[in-house]
C-alpha positions as CSV (number, residue, x, y, z in Angstrom):
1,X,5.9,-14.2,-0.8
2,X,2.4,-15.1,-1.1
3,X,-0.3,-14.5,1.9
4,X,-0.4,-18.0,2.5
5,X,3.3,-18.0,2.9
6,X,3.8,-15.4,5.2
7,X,0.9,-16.6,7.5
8,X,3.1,-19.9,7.7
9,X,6.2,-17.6,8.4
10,X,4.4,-16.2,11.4
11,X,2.8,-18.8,13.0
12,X,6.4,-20.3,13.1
13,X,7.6,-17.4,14.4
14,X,4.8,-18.0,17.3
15,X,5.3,-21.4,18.0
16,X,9.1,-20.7,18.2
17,X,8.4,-18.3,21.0
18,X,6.1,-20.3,22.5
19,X,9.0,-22.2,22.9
20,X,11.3,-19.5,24.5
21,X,8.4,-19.0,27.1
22,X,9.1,-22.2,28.3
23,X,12.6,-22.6,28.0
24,X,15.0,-22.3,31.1
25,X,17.7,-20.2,29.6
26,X,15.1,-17.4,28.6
27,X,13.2,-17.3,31.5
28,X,16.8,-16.8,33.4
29,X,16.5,-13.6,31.7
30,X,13.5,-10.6,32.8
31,X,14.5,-8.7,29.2
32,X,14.3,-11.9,27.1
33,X,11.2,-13.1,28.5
34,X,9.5,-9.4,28.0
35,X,10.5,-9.2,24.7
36,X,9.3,-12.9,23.7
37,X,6.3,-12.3,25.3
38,X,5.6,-8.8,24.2
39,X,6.5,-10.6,20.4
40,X,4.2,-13.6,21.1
41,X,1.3,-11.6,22.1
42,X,1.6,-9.2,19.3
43,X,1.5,-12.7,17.3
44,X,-1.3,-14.9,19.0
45,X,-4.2,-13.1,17.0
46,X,-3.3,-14.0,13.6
47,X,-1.5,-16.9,14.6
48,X,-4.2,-18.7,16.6
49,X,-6.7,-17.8,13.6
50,X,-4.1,-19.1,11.0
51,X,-3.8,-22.4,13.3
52,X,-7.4,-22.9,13.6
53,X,-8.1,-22.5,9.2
54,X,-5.0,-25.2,8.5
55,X,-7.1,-27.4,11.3
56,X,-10.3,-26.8,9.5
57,X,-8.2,-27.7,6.2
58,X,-7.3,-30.7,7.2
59,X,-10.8,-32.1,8.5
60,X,-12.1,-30.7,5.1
61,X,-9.5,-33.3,3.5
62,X,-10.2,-36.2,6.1
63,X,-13.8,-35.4,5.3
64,X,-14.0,-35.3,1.8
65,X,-12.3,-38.8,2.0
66,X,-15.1,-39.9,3.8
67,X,-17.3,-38.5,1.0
68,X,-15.4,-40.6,-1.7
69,X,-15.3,-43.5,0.5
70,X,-17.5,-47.1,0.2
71,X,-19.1,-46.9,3.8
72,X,-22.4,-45.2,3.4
73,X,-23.3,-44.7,6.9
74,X,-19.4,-42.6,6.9
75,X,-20.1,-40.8,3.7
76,X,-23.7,-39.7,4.6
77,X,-22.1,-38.3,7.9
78,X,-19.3,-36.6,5.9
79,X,-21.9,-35.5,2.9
80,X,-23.6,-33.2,6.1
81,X,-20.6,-32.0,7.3
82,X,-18.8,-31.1,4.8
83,X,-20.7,-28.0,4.1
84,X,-20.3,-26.8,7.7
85,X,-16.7,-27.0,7.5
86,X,-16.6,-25.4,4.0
87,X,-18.9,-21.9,5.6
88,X,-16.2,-22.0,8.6
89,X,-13.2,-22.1,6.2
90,X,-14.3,-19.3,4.1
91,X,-15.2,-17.5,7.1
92,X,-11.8,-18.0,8.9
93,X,-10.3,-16.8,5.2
94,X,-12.1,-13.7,5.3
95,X,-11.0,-12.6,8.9
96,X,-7.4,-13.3,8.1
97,X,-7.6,-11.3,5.0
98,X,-9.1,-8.7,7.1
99,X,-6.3,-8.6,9.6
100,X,-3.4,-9.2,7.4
101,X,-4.0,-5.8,5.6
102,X,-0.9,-4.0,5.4
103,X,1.7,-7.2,5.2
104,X,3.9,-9.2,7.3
105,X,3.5,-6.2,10.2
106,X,-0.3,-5.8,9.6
107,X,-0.4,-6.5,13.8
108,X,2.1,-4.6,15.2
109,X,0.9,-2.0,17.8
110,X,4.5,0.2,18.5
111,X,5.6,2.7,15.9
112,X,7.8,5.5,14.9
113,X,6.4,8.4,12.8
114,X,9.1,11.0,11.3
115,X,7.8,13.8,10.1
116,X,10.3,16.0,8.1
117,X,9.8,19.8,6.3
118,X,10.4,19.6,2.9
119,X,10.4,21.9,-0.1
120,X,8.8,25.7,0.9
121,X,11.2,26.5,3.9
122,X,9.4,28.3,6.9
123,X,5.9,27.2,5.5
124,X,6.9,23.3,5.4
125,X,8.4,23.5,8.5
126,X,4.9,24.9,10.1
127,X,2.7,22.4,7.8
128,X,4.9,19.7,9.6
129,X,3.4,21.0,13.1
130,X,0.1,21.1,10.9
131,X,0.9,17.3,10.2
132,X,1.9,16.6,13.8
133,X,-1.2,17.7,15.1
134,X,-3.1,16.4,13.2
135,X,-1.6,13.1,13.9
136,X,-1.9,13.3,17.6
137,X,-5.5,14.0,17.4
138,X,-6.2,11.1,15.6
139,X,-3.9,8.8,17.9
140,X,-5.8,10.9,20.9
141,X,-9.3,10.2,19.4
142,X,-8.0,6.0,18.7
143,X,-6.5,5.9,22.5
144,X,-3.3,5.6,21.6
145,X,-0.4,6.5,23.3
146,X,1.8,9.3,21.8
147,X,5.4,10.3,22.9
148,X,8.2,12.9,21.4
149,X,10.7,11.2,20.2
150,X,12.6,14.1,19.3
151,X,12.0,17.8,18.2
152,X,13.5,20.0,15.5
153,X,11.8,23.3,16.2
154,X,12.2,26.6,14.1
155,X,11.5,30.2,15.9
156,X,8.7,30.1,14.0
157,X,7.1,27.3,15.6
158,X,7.3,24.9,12.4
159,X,9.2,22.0,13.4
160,X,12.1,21.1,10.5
161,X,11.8,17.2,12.0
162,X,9.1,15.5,14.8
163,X,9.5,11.8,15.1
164,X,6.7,10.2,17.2
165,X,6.5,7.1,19.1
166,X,2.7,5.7,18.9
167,X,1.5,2.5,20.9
168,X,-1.5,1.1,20.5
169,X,-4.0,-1.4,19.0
170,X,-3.9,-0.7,15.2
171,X,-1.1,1.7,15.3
172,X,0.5,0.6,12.3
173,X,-2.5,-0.9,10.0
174,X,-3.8,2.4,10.3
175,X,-0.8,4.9,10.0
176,X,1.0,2.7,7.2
177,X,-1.1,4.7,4.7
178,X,0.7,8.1,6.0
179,X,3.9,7.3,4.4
180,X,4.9,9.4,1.4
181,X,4.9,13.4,0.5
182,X,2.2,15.5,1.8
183,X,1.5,18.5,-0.2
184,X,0.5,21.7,0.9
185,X,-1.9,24.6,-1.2
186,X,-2.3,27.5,1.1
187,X,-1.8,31.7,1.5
188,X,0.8,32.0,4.1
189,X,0.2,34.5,7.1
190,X,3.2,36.2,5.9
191,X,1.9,36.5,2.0
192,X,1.0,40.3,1.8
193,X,-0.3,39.6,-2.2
194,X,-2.1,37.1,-1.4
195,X,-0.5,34.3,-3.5
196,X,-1.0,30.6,-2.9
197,X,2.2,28.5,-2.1
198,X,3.1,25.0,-2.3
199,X,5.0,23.6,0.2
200,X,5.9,19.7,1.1
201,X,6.6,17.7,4.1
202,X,7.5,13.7,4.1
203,X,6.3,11.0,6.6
204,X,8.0,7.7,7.2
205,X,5.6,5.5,9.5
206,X,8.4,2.4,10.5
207,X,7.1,-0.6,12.7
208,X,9.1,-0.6,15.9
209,X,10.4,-4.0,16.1
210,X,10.7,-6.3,19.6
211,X,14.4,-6.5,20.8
212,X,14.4,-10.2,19.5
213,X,14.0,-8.8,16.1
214,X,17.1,-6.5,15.9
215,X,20.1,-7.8,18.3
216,X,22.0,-4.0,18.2
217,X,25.1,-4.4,20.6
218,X,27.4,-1.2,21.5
219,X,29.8,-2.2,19.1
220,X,28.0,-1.5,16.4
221,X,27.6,2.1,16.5
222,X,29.3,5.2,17.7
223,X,27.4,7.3,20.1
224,X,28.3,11.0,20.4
225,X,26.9,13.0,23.4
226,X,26.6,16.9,22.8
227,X,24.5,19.9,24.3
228,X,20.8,20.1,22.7
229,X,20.4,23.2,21.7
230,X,16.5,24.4,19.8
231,X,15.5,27.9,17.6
232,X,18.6,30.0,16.6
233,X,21.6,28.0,17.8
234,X,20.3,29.1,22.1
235,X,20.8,26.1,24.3
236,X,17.8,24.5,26.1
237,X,19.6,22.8,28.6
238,X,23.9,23.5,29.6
239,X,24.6,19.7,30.6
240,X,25.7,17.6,27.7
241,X,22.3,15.3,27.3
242,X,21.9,15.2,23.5
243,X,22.7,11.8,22.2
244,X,23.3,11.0,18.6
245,X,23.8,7.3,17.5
246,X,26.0,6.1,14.1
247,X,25.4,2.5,12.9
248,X,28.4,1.6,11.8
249,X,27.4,-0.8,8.9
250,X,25.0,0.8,7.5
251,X,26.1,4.7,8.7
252,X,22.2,5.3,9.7
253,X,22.8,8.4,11.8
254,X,20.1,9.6,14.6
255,X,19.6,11.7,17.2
256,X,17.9,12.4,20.1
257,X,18.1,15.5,22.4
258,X,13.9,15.8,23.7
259,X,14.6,14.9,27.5
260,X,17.0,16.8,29.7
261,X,18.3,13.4,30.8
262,X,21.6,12.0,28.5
263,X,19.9,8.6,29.7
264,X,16.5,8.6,28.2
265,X,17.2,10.5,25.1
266,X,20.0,7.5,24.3
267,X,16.9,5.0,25.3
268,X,14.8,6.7,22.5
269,X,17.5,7.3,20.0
270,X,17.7,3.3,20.7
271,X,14.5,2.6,19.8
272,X,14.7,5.3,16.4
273,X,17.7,3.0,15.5
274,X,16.0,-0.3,15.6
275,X,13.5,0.9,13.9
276,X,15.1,2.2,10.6
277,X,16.9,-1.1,10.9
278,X,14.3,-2.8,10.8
279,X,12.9,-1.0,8.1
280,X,16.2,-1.5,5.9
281,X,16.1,-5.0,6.7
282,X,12.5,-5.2,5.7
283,X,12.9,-3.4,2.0
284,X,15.3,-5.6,1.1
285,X,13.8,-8.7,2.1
286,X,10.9,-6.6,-0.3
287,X,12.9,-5.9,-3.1
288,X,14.5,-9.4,-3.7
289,X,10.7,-10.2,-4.2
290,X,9.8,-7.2,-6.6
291,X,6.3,-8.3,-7.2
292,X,4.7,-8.1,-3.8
293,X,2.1,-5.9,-3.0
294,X,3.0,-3.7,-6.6
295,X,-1.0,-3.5,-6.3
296,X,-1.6,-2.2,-2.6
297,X,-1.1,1.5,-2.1
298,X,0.3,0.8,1.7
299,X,3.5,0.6,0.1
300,X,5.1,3.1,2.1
301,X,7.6,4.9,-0.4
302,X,8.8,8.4,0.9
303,X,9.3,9.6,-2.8
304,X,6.0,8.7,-3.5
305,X,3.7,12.1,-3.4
306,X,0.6,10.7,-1.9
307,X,-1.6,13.8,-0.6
308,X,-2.4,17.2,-1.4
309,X,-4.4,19.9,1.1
310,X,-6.0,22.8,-0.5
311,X,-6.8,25.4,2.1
312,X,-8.7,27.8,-0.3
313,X,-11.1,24.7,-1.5
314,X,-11.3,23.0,1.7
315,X,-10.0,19.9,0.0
316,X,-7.7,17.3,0.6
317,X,-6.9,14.8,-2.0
318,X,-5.0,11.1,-1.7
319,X,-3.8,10.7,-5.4
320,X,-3.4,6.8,-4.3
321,X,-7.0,6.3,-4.8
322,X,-8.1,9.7,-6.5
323,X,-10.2,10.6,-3.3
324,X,-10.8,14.0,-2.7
325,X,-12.9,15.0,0.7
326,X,-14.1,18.5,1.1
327,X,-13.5,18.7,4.5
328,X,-9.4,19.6,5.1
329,X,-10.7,21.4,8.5
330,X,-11.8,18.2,10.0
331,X,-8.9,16.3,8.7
332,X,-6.3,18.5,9.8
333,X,-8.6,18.5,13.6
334,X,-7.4,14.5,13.4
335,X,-10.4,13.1,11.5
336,X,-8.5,11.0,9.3
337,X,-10.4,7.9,9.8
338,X,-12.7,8.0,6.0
339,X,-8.9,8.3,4.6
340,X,-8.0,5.6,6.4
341,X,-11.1,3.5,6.0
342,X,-10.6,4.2,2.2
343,X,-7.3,3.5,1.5
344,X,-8.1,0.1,3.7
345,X,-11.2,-0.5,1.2
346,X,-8.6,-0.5,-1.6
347,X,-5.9,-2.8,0.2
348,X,-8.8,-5.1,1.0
349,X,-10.2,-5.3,-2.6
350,X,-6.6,-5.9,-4.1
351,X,-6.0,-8.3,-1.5
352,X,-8.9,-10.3,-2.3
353,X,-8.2,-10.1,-5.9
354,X,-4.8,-11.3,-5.7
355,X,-5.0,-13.9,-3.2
356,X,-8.1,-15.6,-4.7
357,X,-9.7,-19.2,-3.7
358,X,-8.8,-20.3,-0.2
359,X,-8.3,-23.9,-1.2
C-alpha cells in the first residue's frame, strides 16, 4: 500500500466516524460514542491535513485549466495563482510525510510495551528493569502517562516480563523504534573475575487499538482466575485476583495479576489482548504486501537485534543505522530522544525517497 493509499484509507476511516457521531443508534450508546470519538480525534490531524492537499489538488487541476484555456483575462488570473497553490501543495506534502512516519498508526497516542528477559538469566532479567527504567524516564520527561500492566519480578529485582501501558501525544511514533533485541555488555555485580557478559532482553511496542477496532466478545476466549503469586512461588495477595485470558482462535495467552482487584487486572489483561490482536491482524495485512516499508528501520521485528549497551565503553549502538553514542549513562537515565530523533531522520529520508513527486 502506497502512502498515498493509506492516507485515503484513513481519511475514510474519519469520515465514516464522523458519521457514527451523528448517528442515532451510536449515540444511544456512552461506550460507542467514546470509542468513535476517541478514534476520530486520534484521526482529525492527518485527516483534516490529507483533506485540505486533495482540495488544493483539485484547484491546481481547475487552475491549470484556466492556464490552457482561450480567455486571457482567466488565464492571466490562473498564470498568478498557480504558483501559490503549487508552494501550498508541496508544503502540505511535507507535513504529511512528517506525520505519517511510522505507517498506518503513525498517530496513535495509547500503547503497550512488553519487555521480556532473554538470553543471560538473572542478568537479563535485571537489564529488563534497566530497560524499564529507562523507558519511564523518557515517558516522564515526554509527559506521558505510564501504567503497570503487569509484573514478572525475580528476588533479584530483575523483572523476567514488564508490559507497560503508555498514553500520550507521540507515544507510538516515538517508541515504534524500541521494538527488537536489546543487547547487553557489562561486568555483573556478582562477577568475582571480572568478566564481561552478554545478556539480551526483547521489546514489542504494539499500538493499543480503539474498541471499534477489535470487537473481542466473552465467547472468544477462556478466562482463568488464579492467586498472583511474585519472587519464589510466595503469594502477594490470598484472594484469587490474577486473571489470565486464552483467545480461542488464535490461542494468544495473557495474563494479568498487577492489581489486588480480580476486576481491574481482567480490564488490563483486556486491553493486552486487543492489542496483540491487533498486532496479528496488522502483520498480516503487512505480509500479504511484502514490499512495504522493507526500507524503514521502524519495522518492529522482535527477532531483529537492534541495540547493543557497552557499560565498559560508555556506548550504546543501534545497528539499524550504525549509530553509536558515547553516552549509555544518559540513555539508560531516559535520554533516548537523539536515538529517537535519528532513527526518525532515517524513516524520513527513506520516506521521501520512496514516495517521490506529490503530483
Amino acid at each position: 500500500m502506497s502512502l498515498r493509499e493509506d492516507l485515503e484509507k484513513q481519511l475514510v476511516r474519519f469520515e465514516e466516524l464522523e458519521q457514527q457521531l451523528v448517528d442515532p443508534a451510536v449515540l444511544a450508546s456512552p461506550g460507542r460514542v467514546a470509542a468513535a470519538a476517541r478514534e476520530h480525534g486520534s484521526l482529525a490531524k492527518l485527516a483534516k491535513k490529507y483533506r485540505r492537499f486533495k482540495a488544493v489538488n483539485a484547484e491546481i487541476v481547475e487552475t491549470q485549466e484556466m492556464v490552457d484555456g482561450k480567455d486571457s483575462d482567466m488565464r492571466e488570473m490562473a498564470e498568478a495563482e498557480l504558483p501559490k497553490l503549487r508552494v501550498e501543495r508541496e508544503a502540505l506534502w511535507d507535513e504529511l510525510l512528517e506525520m505519517t512516519i511510522g505507517g498506518e498508526d503513525a498517530q496513535r497516542t495509547r500503547i503497550v510495551t512488553e519487555i521480556r528477559a532473554g538470553t543471560g538469566g538473572g542478568e537479563a532479567a535485571l537489564f529488563a528493569r534497566d530497560l524499564y527504567e529507562m523507558y519511564k524516564h523518557f515517558a516522564e520527561d515526554k509527559g506521558w502517562k505510564v501504567e503497570v500492566l503487569d509484573l514478572n519480578a525475580t528476588e533479584l529485582g530483575g523483572f523476567k516480563e514488564i508490559i507497560l501501558g503508555i498514553e500520550g501525544e507521540g507515544a507510538y511514533r516515538e517508541m515504534q523504534y524500541e521494538s527488537g533485541v536489546h543487547r547487553v555488555q557489562r561486568v555483573p555485580e556478582t562477577e568475582a573475575k571480572g568478566r564481561i557478559h552478554t545478556s539480551t532482553a526483547t521489546v514489542a511496542v504494539l499500538p493499543e487499538p480503539e474498541d471499534v477496532e477489535i470487537d473481542i466478545q466473552p465467547e472468544d476466549y477462556r478466562k482463568d482466575i488464579f492467586c498472583a503469586s511474585g519472587p519464589g512461588g510466595q503469594h502477594v495477595n490470598k484472594t484469587a485476583s490474577a486473571i489470565r485470558l486464552t483467545h480461542l482462535e488464535t490461542n494468544i495467552v495473557v495474563q494479568c495479576q498487577d492489581e489486588k482487584s480480580q476486576h481491574k487486572n481482567f480490564a488490563k489483561a483486556l486491553r493486552v489482548l486487543k492489542s496483540r490482536l491487533y498486532e496479528a491482524k496488522r502483520q498480516a495485512e503487512h505480509d500479504k504486501r511484502a514490499s512495504e516499508r522493507k526500507t524503514l528501520v521502524g519495522s518492529g521485528d522482535r527477532s531483529q537485534k537492534i541495540r547493543t549497551y557497552n557499560f565498559s565503553e560508555n556506548r550504546v549502538t543501534d545497528h539499524r543505522i550504525n549509530l553509536s553514542l558515547y553516552k549509555l549513562d544518559a540513555i539508560l537515565a531516559g535520554g533516548v530522544q537523539p536515538l529517537t530523533d535519528a532513527l526518525i531522520d532515517y524513516d524520513r529520508a527513506q520516506l521521501r525517497k520512496d514516495m517521490g513527486a506529490v503530483e
